[in-house]
C-alpha positions in Angstrom: 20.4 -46.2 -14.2 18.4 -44.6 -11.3 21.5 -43.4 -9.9 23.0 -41.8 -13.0 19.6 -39.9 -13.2 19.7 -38.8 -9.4 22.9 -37.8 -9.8 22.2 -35.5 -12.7 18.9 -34.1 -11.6 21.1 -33.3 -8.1 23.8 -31.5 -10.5 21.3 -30.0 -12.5 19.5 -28.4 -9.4 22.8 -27.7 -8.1 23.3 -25.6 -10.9 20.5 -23.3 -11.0 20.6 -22.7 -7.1 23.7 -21.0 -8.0 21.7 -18.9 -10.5 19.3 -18.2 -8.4 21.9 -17.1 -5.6 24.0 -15.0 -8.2 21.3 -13.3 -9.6 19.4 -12.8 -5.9 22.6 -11.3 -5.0 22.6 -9.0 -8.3 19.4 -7.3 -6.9 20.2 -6.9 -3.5 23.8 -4.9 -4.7 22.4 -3.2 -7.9 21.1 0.1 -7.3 17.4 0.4 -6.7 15.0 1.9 -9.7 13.1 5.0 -8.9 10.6 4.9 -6.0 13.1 2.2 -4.6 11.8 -0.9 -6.6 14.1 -3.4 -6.3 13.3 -6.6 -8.8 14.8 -9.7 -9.3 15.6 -11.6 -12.0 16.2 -15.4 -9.5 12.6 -15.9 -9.9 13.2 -17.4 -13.6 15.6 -20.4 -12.8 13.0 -21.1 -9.7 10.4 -21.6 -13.2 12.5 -23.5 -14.8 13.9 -26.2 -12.1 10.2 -26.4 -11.1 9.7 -27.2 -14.6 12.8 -29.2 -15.2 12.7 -31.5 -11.5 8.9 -30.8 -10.4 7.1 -29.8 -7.3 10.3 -30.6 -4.7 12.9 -29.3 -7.4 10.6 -25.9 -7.1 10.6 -26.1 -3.9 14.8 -26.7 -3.4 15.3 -23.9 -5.5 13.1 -21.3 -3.9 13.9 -22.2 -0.6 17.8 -20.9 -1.8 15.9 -17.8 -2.7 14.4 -17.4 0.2 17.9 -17.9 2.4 19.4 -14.7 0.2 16.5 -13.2 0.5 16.9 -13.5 4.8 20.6 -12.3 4.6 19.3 -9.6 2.4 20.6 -6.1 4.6 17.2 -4.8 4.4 15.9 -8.0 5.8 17.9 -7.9 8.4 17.1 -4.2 9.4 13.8 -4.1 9.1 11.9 -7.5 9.5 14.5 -9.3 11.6 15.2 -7.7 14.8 11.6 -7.4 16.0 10.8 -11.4 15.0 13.5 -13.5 13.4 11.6 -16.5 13.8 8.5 -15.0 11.8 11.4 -13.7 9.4 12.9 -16.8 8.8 9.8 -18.9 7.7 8.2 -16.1 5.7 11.3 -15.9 3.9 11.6 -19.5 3.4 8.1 -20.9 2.7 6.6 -17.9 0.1 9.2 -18.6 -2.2 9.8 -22.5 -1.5 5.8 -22.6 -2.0 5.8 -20.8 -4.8 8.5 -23.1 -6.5 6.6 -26.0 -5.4 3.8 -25.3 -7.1 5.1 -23.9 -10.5 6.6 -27.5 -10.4 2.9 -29.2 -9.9 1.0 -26.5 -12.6 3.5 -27.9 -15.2 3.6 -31.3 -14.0 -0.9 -31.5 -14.6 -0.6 -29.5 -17.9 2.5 -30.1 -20.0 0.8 -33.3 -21.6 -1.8 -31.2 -22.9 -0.2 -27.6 -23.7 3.7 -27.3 -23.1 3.4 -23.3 -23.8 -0.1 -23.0 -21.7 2.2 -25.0 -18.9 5.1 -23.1 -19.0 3.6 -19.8 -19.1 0.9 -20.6 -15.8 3.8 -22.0 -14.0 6.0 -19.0 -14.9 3.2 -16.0 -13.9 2.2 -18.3 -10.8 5.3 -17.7 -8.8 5.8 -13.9 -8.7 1.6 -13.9 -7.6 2.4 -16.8 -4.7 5.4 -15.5 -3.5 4.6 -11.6 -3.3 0.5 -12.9 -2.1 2.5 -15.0 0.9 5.2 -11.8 1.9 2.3 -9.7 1.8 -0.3 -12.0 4.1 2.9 -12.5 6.6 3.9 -9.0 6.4 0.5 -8.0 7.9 0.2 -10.7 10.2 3.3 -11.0 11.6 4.7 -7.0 11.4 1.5 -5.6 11.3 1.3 -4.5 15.1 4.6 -3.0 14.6 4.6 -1.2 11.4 1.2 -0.7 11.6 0.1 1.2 15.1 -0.7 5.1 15.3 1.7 7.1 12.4 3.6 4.0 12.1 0.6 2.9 9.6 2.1 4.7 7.2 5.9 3.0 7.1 3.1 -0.3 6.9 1.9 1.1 3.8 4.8 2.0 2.4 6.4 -1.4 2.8 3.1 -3.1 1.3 3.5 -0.3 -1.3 7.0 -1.3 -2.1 6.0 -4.8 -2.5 3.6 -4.9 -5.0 5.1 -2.0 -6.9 8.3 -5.2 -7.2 5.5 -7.6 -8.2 4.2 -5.2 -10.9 8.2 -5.5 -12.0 8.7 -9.2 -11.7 5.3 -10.3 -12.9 5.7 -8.4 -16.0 9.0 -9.6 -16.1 8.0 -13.4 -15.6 5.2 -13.4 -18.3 7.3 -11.5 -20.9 10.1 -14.4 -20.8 8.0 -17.1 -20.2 8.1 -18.0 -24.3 12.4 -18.0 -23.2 11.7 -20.0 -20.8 9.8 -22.4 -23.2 12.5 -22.6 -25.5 15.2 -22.7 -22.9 13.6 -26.2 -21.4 12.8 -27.6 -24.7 16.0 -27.1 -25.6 18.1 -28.1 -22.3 15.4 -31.1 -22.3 16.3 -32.2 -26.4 19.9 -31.9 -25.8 21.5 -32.6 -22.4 20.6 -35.4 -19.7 19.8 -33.3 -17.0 17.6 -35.9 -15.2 14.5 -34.2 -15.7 11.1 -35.8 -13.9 8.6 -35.3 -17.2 8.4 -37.1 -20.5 10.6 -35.5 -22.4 9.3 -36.6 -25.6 5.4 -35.0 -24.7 7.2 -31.6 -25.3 7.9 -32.2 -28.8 5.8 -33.0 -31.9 5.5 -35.8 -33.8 7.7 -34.1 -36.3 10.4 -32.6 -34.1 10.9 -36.6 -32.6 11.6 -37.6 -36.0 14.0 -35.2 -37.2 15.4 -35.6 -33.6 16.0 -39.1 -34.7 17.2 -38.9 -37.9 19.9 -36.5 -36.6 20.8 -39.4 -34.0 21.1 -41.8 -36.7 22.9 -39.8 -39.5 25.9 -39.0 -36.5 26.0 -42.6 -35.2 26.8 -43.5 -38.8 29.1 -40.4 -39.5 
């Protein structure tokens, strides 16, 4: 029985890191909005493993974000040739933390509000992910970008990245109700081998409709 569950939450994870690579990979290709804002849409399968698989399911799947997100052409023209080892663990640990703890907001808060849950978890990881970029950003690039008239291409980057937050936050907290209804229904319907109760999302009610439908096909 353990098995068969580890062997669906690893197909279920499996799953959305391809989501989350497709979809990193649509807004890297797509062309840029005005003023060069360049969003992405990967950050809502990253809310909903977290949700689905918890803290190290978060985790997993930002980490995959944060390997496109390396690859990424401007990545690898602006950030990587003056540091790649600063590049590589920004990149990897803002969104992997992030992830991680969207996972561990919904894992403390589900058994009290499912919507409250989903919606902090959702809004947490655009803030912890584009908070980290920017705090390595300064640290680690700051004495390149950030020297004499150079200051200003600093500024511009920072610029850039919080004008994407703006974006992707908006973006997060406007689908976070989806994403409620996507997980309650992937959660009801399919054995994904998620890590929470499955039965605190639902009321009373829902169970017992839930039940009756289970009975009324095992007799059909």
């Amino acid at each position: 029985m353990k098995n068969s569950k580890r062997i669906q939450r690893m197909v279920g994870i499996a799953s959305l890191v391809a989501i989350v690579v497709v979809l990193q990979l649509i807004a890297t290709y797509m062309p840029k909005l005005p003023g060069g804002i360049s969003p992405t849409l990967a950050l809502i399968p990253i809310v909903v493993g977290a949700i689905l698989y918890g803290p190290l399911g978060g985790a997993i799947l930002g980490a995959a974000m944060g390997i496109m997100v390396i690859v990424d052409p401007q990545t690898l023209a602006v950030f990587m040739p003056h540091n790649p080892a600063a590049t590589i663990i920004l990149c990897l640990l803002k969104s992997a933390v992030a992830g991680a703890v969207a996972g561990l907001i919904f894992k403390v808060l589900y058994k009290k509000n499912v919507l409250l849950a989903v919606v902090l978890a959702s809004i947490c990881v655009p803030i912890i992910n584009t908070s980290l970029f920017t705090v390595g950003v300064l640290m680690f690039f700051g004495d390149i970008y950030g020297g004499g008239g150079a200051g200003v291409v600093l500024a511009t980057l920072v610029g850039l990245i919080w004008v994407n937050f703006i974006v992707e936050f908006a973006i997060n907290s406007i689908l976070s109700p989806v994403v409620h209804r996507i997980v309650r229904i992937i959660a009801r319907n399919y054995n994904i081998g998620a890590n929470f109760n499955v039965g605190a999302i639902y009321s009373s009610e829902e169970l017992e409709e839930n039940f009756n439908s289970v009975v009324e096909e095992n007799l059909n």
